[in-house]
Each structure stands twice: as structure tokens, then as C-alpha cells.
N, C-alpha and C positions, 0 to 999 in steps of 0.2 A: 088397676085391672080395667080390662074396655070390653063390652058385650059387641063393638064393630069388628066381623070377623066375613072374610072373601067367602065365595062357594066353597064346597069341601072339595070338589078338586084342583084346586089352585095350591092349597096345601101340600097335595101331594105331591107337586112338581119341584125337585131339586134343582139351584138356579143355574144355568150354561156354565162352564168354567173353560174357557178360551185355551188355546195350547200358551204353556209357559214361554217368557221372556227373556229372564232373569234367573240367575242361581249368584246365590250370595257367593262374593268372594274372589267369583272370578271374573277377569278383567274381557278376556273376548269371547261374547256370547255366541255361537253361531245356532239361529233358533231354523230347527226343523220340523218342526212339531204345529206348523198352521197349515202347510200347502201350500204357501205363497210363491209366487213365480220366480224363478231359482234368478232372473235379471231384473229385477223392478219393474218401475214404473217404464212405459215406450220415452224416449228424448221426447217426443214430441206431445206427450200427455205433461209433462213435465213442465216443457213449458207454455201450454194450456191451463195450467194450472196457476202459473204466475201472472199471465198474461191478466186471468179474470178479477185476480184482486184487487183491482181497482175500482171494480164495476160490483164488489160484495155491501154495499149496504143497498143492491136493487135484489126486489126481489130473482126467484127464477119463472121460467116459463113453467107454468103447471102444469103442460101437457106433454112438457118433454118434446116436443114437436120435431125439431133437428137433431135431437138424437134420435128419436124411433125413427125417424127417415136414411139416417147412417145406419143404425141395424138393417133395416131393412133393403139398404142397398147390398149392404155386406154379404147379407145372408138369404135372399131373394121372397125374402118376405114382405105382405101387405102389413104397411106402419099402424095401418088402423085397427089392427090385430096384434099390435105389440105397447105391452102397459111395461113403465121404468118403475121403478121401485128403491130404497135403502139397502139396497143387497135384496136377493134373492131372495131372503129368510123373508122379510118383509112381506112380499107378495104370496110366499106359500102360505104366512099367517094369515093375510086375506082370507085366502081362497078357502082354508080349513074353517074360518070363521063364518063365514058368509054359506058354504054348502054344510059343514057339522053343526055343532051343538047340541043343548041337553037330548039326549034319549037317540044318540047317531054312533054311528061306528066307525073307525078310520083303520083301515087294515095297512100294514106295513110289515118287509122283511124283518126277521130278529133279529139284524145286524146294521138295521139302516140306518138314515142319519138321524142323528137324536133328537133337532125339533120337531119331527114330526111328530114325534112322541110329546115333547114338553108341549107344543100348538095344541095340537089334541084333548091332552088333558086341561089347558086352559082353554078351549072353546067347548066343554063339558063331554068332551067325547068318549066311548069306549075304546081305548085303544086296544088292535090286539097287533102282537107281537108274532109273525109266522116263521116256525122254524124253516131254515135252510137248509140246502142239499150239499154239503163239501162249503160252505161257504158262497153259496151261490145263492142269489134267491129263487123260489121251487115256486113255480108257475101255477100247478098242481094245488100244491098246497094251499097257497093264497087265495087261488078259485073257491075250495073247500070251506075256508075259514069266510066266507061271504055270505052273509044273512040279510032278514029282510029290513034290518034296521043299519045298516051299509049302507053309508052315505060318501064314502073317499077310500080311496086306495091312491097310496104314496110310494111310488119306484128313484133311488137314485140307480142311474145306470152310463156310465160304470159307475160302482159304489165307492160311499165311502163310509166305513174305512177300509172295506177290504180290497177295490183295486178289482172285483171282480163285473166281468160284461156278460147281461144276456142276451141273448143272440137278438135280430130283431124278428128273425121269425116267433121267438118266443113272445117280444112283446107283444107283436100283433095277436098271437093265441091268449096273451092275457086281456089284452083289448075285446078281440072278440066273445069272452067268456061272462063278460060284465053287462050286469043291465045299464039300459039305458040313464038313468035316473043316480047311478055314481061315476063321480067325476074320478077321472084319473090323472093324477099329477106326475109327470114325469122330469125330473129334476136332474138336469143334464150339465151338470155344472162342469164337470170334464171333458165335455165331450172335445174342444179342441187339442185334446192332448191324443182320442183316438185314432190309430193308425188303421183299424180294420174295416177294409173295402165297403163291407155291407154292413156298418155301423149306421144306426139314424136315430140323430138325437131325440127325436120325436117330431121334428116338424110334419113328417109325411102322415103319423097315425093325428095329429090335431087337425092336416086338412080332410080327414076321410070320416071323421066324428065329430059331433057337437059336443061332449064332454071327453076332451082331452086337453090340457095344458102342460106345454114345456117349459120350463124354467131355465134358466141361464147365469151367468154371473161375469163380472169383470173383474175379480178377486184373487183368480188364479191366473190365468194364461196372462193375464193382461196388466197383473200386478198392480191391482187400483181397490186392495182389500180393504186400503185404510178411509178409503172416501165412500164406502158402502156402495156398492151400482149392481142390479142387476134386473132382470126383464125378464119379461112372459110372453109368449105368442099361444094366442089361443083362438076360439070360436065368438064370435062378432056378441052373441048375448054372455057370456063369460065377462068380454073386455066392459061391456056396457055396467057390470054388478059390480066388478072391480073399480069403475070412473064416478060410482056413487059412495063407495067406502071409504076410498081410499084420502090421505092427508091431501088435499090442498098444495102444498108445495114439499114433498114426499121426497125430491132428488133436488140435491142445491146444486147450482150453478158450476162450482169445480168438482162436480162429481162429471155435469154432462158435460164440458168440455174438454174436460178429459177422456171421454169414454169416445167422444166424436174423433179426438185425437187418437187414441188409441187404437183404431179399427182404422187409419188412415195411414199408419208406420208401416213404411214398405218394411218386406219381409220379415217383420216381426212375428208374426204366429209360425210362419214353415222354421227360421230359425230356432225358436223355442222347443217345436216338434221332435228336430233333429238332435238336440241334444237334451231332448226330457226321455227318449227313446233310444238314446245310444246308452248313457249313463244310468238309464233306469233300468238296461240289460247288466253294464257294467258293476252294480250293486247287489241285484240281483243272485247273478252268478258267483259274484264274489262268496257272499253271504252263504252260500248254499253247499260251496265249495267249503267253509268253516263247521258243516254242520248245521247250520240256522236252516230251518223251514222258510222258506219264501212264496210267497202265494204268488199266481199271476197277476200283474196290474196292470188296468190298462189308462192310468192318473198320473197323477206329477209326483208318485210316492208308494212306495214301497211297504207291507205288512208282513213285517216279521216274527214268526210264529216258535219261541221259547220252549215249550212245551209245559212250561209251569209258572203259575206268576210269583214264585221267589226267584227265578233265574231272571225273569223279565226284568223284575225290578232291580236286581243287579246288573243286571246289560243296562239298564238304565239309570244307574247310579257311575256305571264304568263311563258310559256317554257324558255324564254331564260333568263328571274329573277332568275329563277335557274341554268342559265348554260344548259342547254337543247337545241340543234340548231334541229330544224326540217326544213324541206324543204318547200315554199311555191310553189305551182304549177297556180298560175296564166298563166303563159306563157305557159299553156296546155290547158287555156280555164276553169280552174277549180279555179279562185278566191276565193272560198268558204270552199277548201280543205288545209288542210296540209298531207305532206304524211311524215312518222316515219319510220326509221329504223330500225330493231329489233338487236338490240345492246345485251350487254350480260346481266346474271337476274337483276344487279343491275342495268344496267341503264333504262329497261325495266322500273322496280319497280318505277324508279322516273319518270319516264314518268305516270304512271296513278296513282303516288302519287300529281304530278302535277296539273296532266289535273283534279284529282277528287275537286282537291282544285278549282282550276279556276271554273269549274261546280257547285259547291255550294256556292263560292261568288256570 
């Protein structure tokens, strides 16, 4: 027996569990169930990747310096307002650490992404959980649930898992709704997968406020989940509390030259676009047309809505007789759902050659 025991809310956080890999027995996996980018890694992060191994027993640059210079040419942003990270998860952990803690509140949708929840309750936060409108997050509502011990408010947009987008006139209504003194994190991790005109990841509401931060990632569109990368553009004293937290050498070497690579592959992002939006209609409709609820997405994945989680779990028992891993979202409060990744046309194909099977047994 040991009387050494964590804070009490560390306890109460169940540990992450990753989308599955594996199913015993069968020989071709096809995993749908992460988001990852239906083509891999870019050729030329690839070989970015091998190129660096020779130079792995140096450290890296701890400041990330030519990568946040490739972000920011990409994406027309000031480098010096853009901090690199282990994945995105990384940097929201910061930033919930650094503005929460004991006796603070972190407000998020009831369907959002789950570390916010698990960060929260390990940086001693109140988390509250805001119901939603149809699956949507309610602007309204999240305002409401804002007290004077609200210190973070956490949006993915579009979400995940459900694939749904608020409009930006809404975010800016949720922006303008919040004191001064809570940060809002805006976690835009799909956002190159959006096709709609007046979509904005958030860079525009970060330039027009000191507490707002976009998050980002190189996990999905750009197929570099496995070497963790992802970045923050934010307000000049934000990136300065981040440059004091943060690990010392935080992004290794074949994460940034890849990621430098990656944003330099001609036509990689519009190709990806074009066929995460044809085939994510093509699914979609499939699905819909068998019966299956389909929500709108506007992600690399599709949320299919069961109506009960004994049929889910048989739509997802029938998936994985075929080698098909889909993700279950119970732990988002959505028993009922599975959410699909839009992989490439064939695995697309066997997914609603599947699901159509299951549906008429």
C-alpha cells in the first residue's frame, strides 16, 4: 500500500484510447477510424524524412525557426506569432495549463474533442460540458454557461467528431460575448479540408483580439500524424507564456522537415480537397440512401448516426468482418454513432459495400 496519491482530479480522467489498428485474425486492416489522410505522407516530406537521418544524433532548432517561417509564408502569417508543438494536443495542453487551474472553468461543446475535457481536468479545471443544438455547438448556450470563475473556452470548428461547422459570423458572436480575461482556443484542425467561402479558421478573430488562439495540425491533410506536428498563431503575449513553458526541444528534427516539406508539395492540399469532397459526398449519399443518418461534414470523415448503440455496434462488428476499423464515439456521448474516415475510392467503396450489406441483412 502507498499514501503517494495525484490530485483528485487526475483520478478522474480516463486514459485517451486512440482509434483501433488491429482486429485479431484478419490479414488486411483498412484503419478508418483516426482521420488520417486518405494519401499519406507528401513524396517530398518522405523524403525529408530520410534525408534528416543522418543529422539525428544533433539536436533540433528549439525554436522551430524555418518551420514557423514555411507556416507563415503558406499561410500569411507573422512567424513570430506562430509556436510548433508535438501535435496540436501538445500546445492546447499548454495553453489550458498556463490560463486554468485549481478554482478555473473551461467551457466546451458536449460533443467536442475529448482532450479538452481530459487537459482540463488534469490542469484542475471545472470542466462544463454545453449541450448542443442538432449537433451543432449553441453559441447561446455556451455564453450562458460562462461564470465568473471562466477562464477558457475550447471550440473545434468544424468538429470533431461530428463534421459539423459554425458559421463565422457565429464565432465572432461567441468572441464578442466573452470577457476580456478568457482565452478562447479555437482548434481548427480541419480546417484545410473546408470548402465554404466564408469559412475562417480563426486567424482573422486572433488578429482583432488578444485572447484568441488557433490551433492547427499536420496529422490530417498533410499525413504526418505519426511524427506529432502541429502549431499555434496567436497574440504576441500568449506566444511569449507559451516560449516559457514549453519543452526546450518540443518538435524533433523529422517532424520540421517534414512539415517544411509538406507545405512545399505542389498541389497537394487542392488534390486532397478534391477528392476528400467528392467521395465524402459520395459516402455520404450512399449511406443515406441505405437508411443510415448522416450528418453534414465539413472534415475528412463522415458521422454515422445508427439510432441505437446495439445496431452501431453491429454496423461495427459487420465493418470489421471485413477489415474495416471505424471509430466508435461513445466517449463523446454519441453511443449510437460511428464516425468513418474518408480513405481512398476503394476503401470508401468497401465501406458502403459493407454498411449496404449489413443494412439489408
Amino acid at each position: 500500500m502507498t499514501a503517494l496519491l495525484p490530485r483528485p482530479s487526475i483520478l478522474s480522467i480516463e486514459p485517451y484510447v486512440g482509434g483501433e489498428s488491429k482486429i485479431p485474425g484478419v490479414n488486411r486492416i483498412i484503419k478508418l477510424s483516426s482521420n488520417e489522410g486518405a494519401f499519406g505522407p507528401p513524396p517530398g516530406a518522405i523524403t525529408a524524412i530520410a534525408e534528416v537521418a543522418a543529422t539525428a544524433h544533433r539536436y533540433p532548432d528549439s525554436g522551430a525557426t524555418a518551420l514557423r517561417e514555411a507556416i507563415g509564408r503558406t499561410f500569411g502569417l507573422d512567424p513570430a506569432r506562430i509556436v510548433c508543438g508535438n501535435g496540436s494536443d501538445e500546445l492546447i495542453a499548454y495553453l489550458i495549463l498556463a490560463y486554468g487551474g485549481e478554482g478555473t472553468e473551461l467551457v466546451m461543446p458536449a460533443h467536442g474533442f475529448v482532450m479538452y475535457d481530459l487537459t482540463g481536468r488534469y490542469a484542475g479545471c471545472r470542466v462544463i460540458k454545453v449541450p448542443e443544438r442538432d449537433m451543432v455547438a449553441d453559441v447561446d448556450a455556451m455564453l450562458a454557461a460562462v461564470g465568473p470563475r471562466t477562464k477558457l473556452m475550447c471550440l473545434v470548428n468544424p468538429n470533431n467528431p461530428t463534421g459539423a461547422l459554425l458559421p463565422r459570423r457565429e464565432v465572432e458572436r461567441l468572441r464578442a460575448g466573452l470577457r476580456d480575461d478568457i482565452l478562447l482556443i479555437l482548434d481548427a484542425a480541419y480546417a484545410e479540408y473546408v470548402t465554404d467561402p466564408d469559412y475562417d479558421p480563426g486567424q482573422a478573430l486572433v488578429d482583432a483580439s488578444g485572447n484568441t488562439v488557433m490551433t492547427r495540425t499536420f496529422s490530417k491533410i498533410f499525413g504526418l500524424g505519426g511524427l506529432r506536428l502541429g502549431w499555434a498563431y496567436m497574440p504576441p503575449g500568449v506566444a511569449d507564456v507559451l516560449a516559457r513553458i514549453r519543452g526546450p526541444f518540443n518538435v524533433n528534427s523529422a517532424a520540421m522537415a517534414a512539415g517544411i516539406a509538406a507545405l512545399a508539395e505542389p498541389g497537394w492540399i487542392e488534390r486532397s480537397v478534391v477528392h476528400n469532397t467528392e467521395w465524402r459526398e459520395r459516402v455520404t449519399q450512399a449511406l443515406r440512401g441505405i437508411g443510415i443518418t448522416v450528418r453534414p461534414s465539413h472534415c475528412n470523415f463522415v458521422l454515422a448516426d445508427f439510432g441505437t448503440p446495439e445496431k452501431a455496434k453491429a454496423a461495427d462488428a459487420a465493418l470489421r468482418a471485413k477489415g474495416l476499423i471505424a471509430r466508435g464515439v461513445a466517449g463523446y456521448g454519441l453511443p449510437h454513432c460511428l464516425r468513418i474516415t474518408i480513405g481512398t475510392a476503394e476503401e470508401c467503396t468497401l465501406v458502403i459495400e459493407a454498411l449496404t450489406e449489413f443494412m439489408r441483412g
